[in-house]
C-alpha positions as a Markdown table, in Angstrom:
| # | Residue | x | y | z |
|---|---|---|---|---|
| 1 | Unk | 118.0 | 139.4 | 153.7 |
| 2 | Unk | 116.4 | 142.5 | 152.5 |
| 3 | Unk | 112.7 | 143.4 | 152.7 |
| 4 | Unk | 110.1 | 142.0 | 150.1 |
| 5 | Unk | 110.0 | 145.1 | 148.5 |
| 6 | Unk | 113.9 | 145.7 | 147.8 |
| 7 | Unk | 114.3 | 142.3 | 146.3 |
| 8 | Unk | 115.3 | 142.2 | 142.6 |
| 9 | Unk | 113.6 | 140.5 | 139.8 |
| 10 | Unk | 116.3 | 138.9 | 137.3 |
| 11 | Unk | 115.5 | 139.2 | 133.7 |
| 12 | Unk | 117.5 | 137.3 | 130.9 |
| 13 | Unk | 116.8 | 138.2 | 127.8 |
| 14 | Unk | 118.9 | 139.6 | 124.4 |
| 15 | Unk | 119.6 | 143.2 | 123.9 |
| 16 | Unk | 116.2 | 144.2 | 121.9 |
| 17 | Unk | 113.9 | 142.2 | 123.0 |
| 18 | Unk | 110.2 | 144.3 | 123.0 |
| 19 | Unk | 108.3 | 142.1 | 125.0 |
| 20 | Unk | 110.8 | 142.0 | 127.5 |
| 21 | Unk | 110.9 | 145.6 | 128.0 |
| 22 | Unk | 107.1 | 145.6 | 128.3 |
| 23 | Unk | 107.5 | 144.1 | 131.3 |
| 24 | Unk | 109.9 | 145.7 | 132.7 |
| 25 | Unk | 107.9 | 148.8 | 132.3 |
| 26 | Unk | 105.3 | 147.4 | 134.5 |
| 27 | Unk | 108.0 | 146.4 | 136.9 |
| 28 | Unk | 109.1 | 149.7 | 136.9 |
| 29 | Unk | 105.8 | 151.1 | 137.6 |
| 30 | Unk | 105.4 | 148.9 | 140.6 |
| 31 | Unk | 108.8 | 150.2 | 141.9 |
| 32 | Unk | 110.6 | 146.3 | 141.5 |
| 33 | Unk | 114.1 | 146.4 | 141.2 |
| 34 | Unk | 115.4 | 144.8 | 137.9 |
| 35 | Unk | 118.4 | 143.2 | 137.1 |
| 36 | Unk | 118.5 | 142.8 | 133.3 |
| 37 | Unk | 121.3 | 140.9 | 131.9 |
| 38 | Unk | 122.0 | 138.5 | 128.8 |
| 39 | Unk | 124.8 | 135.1 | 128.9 |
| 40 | Unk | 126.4 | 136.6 | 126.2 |
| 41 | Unk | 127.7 | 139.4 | 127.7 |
| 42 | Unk | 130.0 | 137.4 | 130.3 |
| 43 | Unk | 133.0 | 139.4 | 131.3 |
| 44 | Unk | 133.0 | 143.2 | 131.6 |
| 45 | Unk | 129.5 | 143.7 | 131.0 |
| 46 | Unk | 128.9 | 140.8 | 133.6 |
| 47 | Unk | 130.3 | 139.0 | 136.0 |
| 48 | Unk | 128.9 | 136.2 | 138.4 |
| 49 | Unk | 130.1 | 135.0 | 141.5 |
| 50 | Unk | 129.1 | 132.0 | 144.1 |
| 51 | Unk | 130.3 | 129.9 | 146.6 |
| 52 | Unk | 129.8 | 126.3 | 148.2 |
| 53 | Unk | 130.1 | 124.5 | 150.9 |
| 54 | Unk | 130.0 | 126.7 | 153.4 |
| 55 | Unk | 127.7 | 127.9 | 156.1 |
| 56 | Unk | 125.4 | 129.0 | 156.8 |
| 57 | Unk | 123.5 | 127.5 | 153.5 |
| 58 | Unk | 123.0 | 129.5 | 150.1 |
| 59 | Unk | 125.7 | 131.8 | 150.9 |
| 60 | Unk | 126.0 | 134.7 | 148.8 |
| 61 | Unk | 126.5 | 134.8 | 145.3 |
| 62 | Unk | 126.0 | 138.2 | 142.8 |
| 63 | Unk | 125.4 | 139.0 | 139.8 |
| 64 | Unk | 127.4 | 142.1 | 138.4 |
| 65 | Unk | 126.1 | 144.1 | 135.2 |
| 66 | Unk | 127.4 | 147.9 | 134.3 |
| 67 | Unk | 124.6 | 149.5 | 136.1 |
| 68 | Unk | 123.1 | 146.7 | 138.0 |
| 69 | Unk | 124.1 | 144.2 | 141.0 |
| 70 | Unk | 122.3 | 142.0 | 142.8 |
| 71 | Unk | 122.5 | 139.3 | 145.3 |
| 72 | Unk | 121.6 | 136.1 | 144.5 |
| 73 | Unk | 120.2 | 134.7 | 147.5 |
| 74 | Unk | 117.9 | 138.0 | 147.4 |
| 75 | Unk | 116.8 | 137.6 | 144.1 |
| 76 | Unk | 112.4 | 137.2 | 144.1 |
| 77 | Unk | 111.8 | 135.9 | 140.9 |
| 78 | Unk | 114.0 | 135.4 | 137.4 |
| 79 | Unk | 112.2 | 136.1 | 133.8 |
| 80 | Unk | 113.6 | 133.6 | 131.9 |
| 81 | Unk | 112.7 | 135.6 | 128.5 |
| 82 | Unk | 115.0 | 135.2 | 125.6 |
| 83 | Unk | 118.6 | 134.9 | 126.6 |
| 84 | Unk | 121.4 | 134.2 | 124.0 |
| 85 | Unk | 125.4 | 132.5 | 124.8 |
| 86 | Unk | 128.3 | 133.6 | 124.4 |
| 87 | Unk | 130.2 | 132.6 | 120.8 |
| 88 | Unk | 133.2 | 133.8 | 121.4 |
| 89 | Unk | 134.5 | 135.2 | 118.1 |
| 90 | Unk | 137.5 | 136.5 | 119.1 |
| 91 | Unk | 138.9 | 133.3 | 120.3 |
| 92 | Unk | 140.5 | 130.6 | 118.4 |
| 93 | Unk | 137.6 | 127.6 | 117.3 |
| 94 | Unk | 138.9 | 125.2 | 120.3 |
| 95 | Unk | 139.0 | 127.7 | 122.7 |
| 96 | Unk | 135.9 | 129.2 | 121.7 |
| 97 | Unk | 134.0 | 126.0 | 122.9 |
| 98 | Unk | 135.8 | 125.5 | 126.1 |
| 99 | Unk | 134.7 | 129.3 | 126.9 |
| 100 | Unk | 131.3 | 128.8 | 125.8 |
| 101 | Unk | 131.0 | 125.3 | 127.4 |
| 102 | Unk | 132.2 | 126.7 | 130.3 |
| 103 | Unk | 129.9 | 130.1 | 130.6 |
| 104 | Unk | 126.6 | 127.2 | 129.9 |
| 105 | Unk | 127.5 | 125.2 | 132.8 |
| 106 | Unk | 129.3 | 128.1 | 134.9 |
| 107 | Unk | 126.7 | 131.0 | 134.9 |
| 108 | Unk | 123.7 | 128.4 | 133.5 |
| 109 | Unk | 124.8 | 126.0 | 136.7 |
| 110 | Unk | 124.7 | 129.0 | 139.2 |
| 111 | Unk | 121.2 | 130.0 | 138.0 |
| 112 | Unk | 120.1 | 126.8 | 137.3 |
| 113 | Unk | 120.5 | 126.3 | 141.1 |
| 114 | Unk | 118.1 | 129.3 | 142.6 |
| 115 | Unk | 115.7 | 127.3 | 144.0 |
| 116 | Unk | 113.8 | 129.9 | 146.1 |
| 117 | Unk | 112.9 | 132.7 | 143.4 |
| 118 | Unk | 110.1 | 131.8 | 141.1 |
| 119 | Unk | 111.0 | 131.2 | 137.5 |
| 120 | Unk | 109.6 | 132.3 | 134.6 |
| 121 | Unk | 110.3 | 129.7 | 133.2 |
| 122 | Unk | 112.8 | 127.6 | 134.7 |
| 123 | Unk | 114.7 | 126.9 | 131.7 |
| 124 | Unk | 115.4 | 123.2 | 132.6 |
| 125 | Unk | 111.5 | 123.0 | 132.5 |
| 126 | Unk | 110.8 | 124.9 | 129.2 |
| 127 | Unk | 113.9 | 122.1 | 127.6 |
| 128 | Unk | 111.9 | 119.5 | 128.9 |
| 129 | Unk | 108.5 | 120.8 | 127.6 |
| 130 | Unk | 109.9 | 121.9 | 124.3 |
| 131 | Unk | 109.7 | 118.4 | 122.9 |
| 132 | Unk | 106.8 | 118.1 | 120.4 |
| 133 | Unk | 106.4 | 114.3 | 120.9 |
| 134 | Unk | 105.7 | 114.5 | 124.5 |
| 135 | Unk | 103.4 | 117.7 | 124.9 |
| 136 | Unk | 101.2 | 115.6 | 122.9 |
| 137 | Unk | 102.0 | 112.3 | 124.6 |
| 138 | Unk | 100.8 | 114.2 | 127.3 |
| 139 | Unk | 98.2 | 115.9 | 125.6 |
| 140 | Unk | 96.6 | 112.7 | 124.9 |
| 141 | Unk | 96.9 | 111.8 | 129.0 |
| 142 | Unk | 94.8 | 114.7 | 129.9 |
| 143 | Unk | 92.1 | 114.0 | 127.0 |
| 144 | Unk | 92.7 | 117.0 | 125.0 |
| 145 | Unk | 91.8 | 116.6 | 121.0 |
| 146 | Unk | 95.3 | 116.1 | 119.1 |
| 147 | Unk | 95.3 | 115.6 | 115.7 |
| 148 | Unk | 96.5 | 112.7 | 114.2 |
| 149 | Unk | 100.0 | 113.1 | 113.8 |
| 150 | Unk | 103.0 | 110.7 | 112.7 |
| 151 | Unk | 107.2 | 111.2 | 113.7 |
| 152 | Unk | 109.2 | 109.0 | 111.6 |
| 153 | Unk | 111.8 | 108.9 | 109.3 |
| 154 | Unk | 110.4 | 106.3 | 106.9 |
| 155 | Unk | 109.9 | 107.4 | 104.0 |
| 156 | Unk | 107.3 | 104.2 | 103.0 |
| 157 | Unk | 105.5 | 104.5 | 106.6 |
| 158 | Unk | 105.3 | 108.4 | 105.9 |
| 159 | Unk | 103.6 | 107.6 | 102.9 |
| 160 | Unk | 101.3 | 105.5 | 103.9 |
| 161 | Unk | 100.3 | 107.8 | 106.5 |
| 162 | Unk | 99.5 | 110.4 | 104.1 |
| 163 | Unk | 98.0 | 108.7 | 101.5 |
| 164 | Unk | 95.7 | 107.2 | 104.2 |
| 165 | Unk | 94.4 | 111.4 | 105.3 |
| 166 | Unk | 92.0 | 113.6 | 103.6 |
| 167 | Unk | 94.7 | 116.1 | 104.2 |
| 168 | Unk | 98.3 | 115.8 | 105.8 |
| 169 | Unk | 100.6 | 118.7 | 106.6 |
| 170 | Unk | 104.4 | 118.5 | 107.9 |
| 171 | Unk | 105.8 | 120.7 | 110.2 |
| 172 | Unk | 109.3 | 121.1 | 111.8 |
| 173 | Unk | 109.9 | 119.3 | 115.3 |
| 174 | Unk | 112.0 | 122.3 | 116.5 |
| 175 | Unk | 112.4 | 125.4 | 115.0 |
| 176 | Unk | 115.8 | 125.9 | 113.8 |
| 177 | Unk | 117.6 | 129.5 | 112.2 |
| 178 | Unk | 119.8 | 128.4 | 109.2 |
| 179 | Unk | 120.3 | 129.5 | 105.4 |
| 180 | Unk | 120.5 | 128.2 | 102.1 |
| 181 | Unk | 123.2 | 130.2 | 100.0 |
| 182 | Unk | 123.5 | 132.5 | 102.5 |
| 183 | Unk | 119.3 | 133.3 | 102.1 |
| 184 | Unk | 117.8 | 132.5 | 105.9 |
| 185 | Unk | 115.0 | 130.1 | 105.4 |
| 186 | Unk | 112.1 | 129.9 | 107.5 |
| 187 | Unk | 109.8 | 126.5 | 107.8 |
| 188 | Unk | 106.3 | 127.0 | 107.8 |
| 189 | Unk | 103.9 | 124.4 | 108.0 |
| 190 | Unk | 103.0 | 123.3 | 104.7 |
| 191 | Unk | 101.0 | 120.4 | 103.5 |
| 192 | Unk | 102.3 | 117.5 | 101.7 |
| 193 | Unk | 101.4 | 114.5 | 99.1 |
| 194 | Unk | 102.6 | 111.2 | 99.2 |
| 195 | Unk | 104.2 | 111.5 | 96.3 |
| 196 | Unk | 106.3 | 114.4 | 97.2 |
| 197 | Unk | 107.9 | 112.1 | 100.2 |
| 198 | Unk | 111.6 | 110.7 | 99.1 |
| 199 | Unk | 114.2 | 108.9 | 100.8 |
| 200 | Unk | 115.4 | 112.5 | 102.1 |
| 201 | Unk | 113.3 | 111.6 | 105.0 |
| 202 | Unk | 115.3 | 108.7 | 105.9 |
| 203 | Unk | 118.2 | 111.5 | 107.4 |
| 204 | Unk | 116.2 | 113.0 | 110.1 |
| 205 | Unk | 112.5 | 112.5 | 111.9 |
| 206 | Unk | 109.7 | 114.6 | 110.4 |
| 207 | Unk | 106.3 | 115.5 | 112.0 |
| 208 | Unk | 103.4 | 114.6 | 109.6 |
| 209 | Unk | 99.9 | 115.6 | 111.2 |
| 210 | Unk | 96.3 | 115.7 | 109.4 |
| 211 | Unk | 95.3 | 119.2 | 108.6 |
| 212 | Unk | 92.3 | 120.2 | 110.9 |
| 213 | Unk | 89.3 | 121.7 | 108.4 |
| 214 | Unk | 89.7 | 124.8 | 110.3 |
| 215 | Unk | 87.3 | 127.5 | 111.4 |
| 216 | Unk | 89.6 | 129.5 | 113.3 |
| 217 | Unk | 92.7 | 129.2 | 115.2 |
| 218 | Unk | 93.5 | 130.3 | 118.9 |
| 219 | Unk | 97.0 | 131.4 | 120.7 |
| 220 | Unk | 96.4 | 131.0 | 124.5 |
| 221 | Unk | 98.3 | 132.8 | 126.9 |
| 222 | Unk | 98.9 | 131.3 | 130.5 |
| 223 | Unk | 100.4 | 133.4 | 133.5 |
| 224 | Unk | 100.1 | 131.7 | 136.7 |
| 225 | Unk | 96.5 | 130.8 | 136.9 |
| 226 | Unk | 95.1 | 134.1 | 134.6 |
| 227 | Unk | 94.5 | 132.7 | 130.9 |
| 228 | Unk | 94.5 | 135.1 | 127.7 |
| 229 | Unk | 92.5 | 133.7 | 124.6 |
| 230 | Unk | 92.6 | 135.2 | 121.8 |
| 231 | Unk | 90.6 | 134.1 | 118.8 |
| 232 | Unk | 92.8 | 134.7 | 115.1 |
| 233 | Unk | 90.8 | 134.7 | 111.9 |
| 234 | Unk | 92.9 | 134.5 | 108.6 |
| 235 | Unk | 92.7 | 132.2 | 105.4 |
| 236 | Unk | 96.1 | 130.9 | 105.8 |
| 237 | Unk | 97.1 | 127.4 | 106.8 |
| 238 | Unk | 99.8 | 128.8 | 109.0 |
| 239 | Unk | 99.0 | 132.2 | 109.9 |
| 240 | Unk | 102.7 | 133.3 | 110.8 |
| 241 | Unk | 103.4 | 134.0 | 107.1 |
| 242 | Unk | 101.2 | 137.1 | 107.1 |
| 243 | Unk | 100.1 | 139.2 | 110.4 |
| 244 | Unk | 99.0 | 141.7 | 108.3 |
| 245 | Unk | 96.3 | 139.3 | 107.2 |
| 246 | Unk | 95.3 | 138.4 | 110.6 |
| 247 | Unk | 91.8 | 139.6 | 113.0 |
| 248 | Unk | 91.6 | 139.0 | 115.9 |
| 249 | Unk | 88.8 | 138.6 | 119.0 |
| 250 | Unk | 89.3 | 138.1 | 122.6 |
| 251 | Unk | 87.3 | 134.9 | 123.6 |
| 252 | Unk | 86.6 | 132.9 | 127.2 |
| 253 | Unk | 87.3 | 128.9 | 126.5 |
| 254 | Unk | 85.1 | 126.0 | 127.9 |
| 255 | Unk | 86.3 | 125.9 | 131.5 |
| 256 | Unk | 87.3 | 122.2 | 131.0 |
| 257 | Unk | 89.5 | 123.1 | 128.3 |
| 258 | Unk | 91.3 | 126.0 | 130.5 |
| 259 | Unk | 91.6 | 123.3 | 133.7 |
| 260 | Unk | 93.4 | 120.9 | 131.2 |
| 261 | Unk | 95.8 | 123.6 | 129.8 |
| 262 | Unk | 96.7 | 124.5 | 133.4 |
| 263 | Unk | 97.1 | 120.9 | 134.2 |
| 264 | Unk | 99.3 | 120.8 | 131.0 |
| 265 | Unk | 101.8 | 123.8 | 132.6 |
| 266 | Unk | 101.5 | 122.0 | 136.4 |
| 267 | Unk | 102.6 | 118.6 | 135.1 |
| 268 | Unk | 105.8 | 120.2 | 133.2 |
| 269 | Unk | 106.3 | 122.3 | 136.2 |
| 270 | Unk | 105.9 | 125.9 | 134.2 |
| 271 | Unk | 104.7 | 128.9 | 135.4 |
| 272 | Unk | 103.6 | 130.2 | 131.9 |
| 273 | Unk | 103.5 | 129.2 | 128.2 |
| 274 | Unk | 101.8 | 129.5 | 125.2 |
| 275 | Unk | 99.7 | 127.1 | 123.3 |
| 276 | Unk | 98.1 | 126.9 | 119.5 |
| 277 | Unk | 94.6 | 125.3 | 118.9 |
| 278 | Unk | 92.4 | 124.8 | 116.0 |
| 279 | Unk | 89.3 | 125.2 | 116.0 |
| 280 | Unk | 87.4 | 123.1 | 113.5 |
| 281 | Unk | 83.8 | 123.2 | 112.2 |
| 282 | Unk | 81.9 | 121.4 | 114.8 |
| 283 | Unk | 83.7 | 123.6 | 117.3 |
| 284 | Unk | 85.9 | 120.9 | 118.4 |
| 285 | Unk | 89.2 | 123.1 | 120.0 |
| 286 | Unk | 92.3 | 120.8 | 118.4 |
| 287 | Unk | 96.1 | 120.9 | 120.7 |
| 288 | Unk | 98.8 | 122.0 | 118.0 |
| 289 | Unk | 101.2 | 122.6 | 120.0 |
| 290 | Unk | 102.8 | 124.4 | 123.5 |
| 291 | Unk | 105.3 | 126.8 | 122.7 |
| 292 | Unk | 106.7 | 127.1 | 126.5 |
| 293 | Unk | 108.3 | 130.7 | 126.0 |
| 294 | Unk | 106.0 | 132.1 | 123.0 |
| 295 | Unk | 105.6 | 135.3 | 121.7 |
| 296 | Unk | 102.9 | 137.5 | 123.2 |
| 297 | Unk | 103.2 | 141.1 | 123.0 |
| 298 | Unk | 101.7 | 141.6 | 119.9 |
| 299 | Unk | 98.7 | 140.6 | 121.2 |
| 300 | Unk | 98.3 | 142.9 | 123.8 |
| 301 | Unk | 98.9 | 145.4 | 121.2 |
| 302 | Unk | 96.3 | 144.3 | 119.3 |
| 303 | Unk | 93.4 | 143.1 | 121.9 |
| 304 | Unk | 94.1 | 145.0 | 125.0 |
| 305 | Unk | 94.5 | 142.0 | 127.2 |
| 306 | Unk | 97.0 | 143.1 | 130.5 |
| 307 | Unk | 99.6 | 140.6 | 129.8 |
| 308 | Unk | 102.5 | 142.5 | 130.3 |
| 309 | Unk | 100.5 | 143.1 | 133.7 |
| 310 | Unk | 100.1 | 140.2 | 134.7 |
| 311 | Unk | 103.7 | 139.0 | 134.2 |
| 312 | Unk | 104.8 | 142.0 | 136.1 |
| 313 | Unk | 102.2 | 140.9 | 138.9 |
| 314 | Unk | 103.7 | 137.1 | 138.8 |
| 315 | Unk | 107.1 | 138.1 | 138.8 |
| 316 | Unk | 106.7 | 140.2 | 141.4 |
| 317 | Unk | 105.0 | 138.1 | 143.7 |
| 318 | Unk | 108.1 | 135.7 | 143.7 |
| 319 | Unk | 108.8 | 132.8 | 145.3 |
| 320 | Unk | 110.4 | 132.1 | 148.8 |
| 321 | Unk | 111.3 | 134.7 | 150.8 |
């Protein structure tokens, strides 16, 4: 086993991928090997190895990439940032997916089972968090404010619900690239009226959730136990659709708010994540939802706040020596 200091950090992530390199540039400051790598370039550009049942326990695996290698049993911590699979385009359709099946569980499997490096996330845990119905199930456990909110796929109950709201906005359950016509199409949230609900709903579920009379909303940023809140001003129901439009303000949030949003990360067994609140008129802070590997570097841009820092300092702490 090597020394503290020559163990490597593991980040997966796509090719361009800013916020990754953010961090790596604070990585590099602190002198932490990295090992940056991406699924989809299984074979030459990187190969994996590991072996089983043999002693003593966690025998060696590596990790090859063109400039890189590392071995896995040394690895101190894995940045689970953005990584895409392999497709496979050169291969016939059937074999395509028995290639890509076999990479997900082969090389996904292998990492999956690094149980002494800390993971950014873990992405087991983010899949597990990254179900809307249960953050706020468990929202609702730990007394945060969630607005009323309604997954179904009947058209008369979604009705009903609406019709029964001063306002009621729908929102996608999981966000999901496609096109229409070849045009990509991105889902923003968007309110609705009960008479624009048809039997289209009956194909898949849809989230229907009051619309919070908003003063402001807030994106809060959680990296081990350091929390980054930033307040955003804007006049748009979803502010996505226009950062040029945005301001925004570092703010501190009421300390039982910040023990409940750790709580939140503990219970799903994350090290970080990203959460969106409203913030209405009485000052009441409403949950939207956890976004367990969100977008953050922007922010830093824009506020200041060490982020990329204090993922560096996370990651390089690491887990078990």
């Amino acid at each position: 086993m090597r020394t503290t200091e020559e163990r490597p950090v593991l980040v997966a992530t796509e090719a361009d991928d800013v916020t990754a390199d953010m961090v790596i540039t604070e990585l590099n400051r602190r002198s932490v090997p990295v090992v940056r790598f991406n699924p989809a370039d299984i074979g030459d550009s990187l190969t994996v190895s590991a072996r089983y049942g043999i002693r003593p326990a966690h025998a060696a695996g590596r990790m090859l990439t063109p400039s890189r290698a590392a071995r896995l049993d040394d690895v101190r911590s894995v940045y689970w940032r953005r990584p895409t699979w392999p497709t496979f385009p050169h291969l016939s359709p059937d074999d395509a997916r028995f290639a890509a099946a076999q990479t997900r569980y082969g090389l996904g499997g292998v990492l999956h089972a690094l149980t002494d490096p800390l993971w950014v996330n873990h992405p087991l845990r983010n899949a597990e968090a990254d179900y809307k119905p249960h953050q706020l199930a468990h929202a609702e456990r730990l007394d945060l404010a969630v607005p009323a909110t309604l997954i179904t796929n009947d058209p008369g109950e979604a009705r009903e619900f609406v019709a029964a709201h001063p306002a009621v906005i729908h929102k996608t359950l999981r966000a999901t690239s496609y096109q229409r016509d070849g045009i990509p199409v991105v889902s923003w949230a968007e309110q609705v009226t009960a008479d624009e609900i048809d039997d289209r709903v009956r194909v898949a579920p849809h989230l229907f959730q009051l619309r919070v009379d908003k003063a402001c909303d807030v994106r809060v940023l959680i990296v081990g136990r350091r929390v980054f809140a930033v307040r955003i001003e804007s006049d748009l129901l979803d502010w996505r659709r226009d950062y040029s439009a945005l301001a925004y303000s570092v703010i501190t949030l009421p300390t039982p708010l910040e023990s409940a949003l750790l709580a939140f990360l503990d219970a799903f067994g994350l090290a970080s994540g990203s959460f969106d609140l409203a913030v209405d008129r009485a000052g009441t802070y409403w949950l939207l939802e956890l976004n367990p590997n969100g977008q953050w570097g922007w922010l830093e841009e824009r506020t200041g706040l060490p982020m990329s820092a204090a993922f560096a300092d996370l990651l390089t702490q690491g887990g078990t020596p």
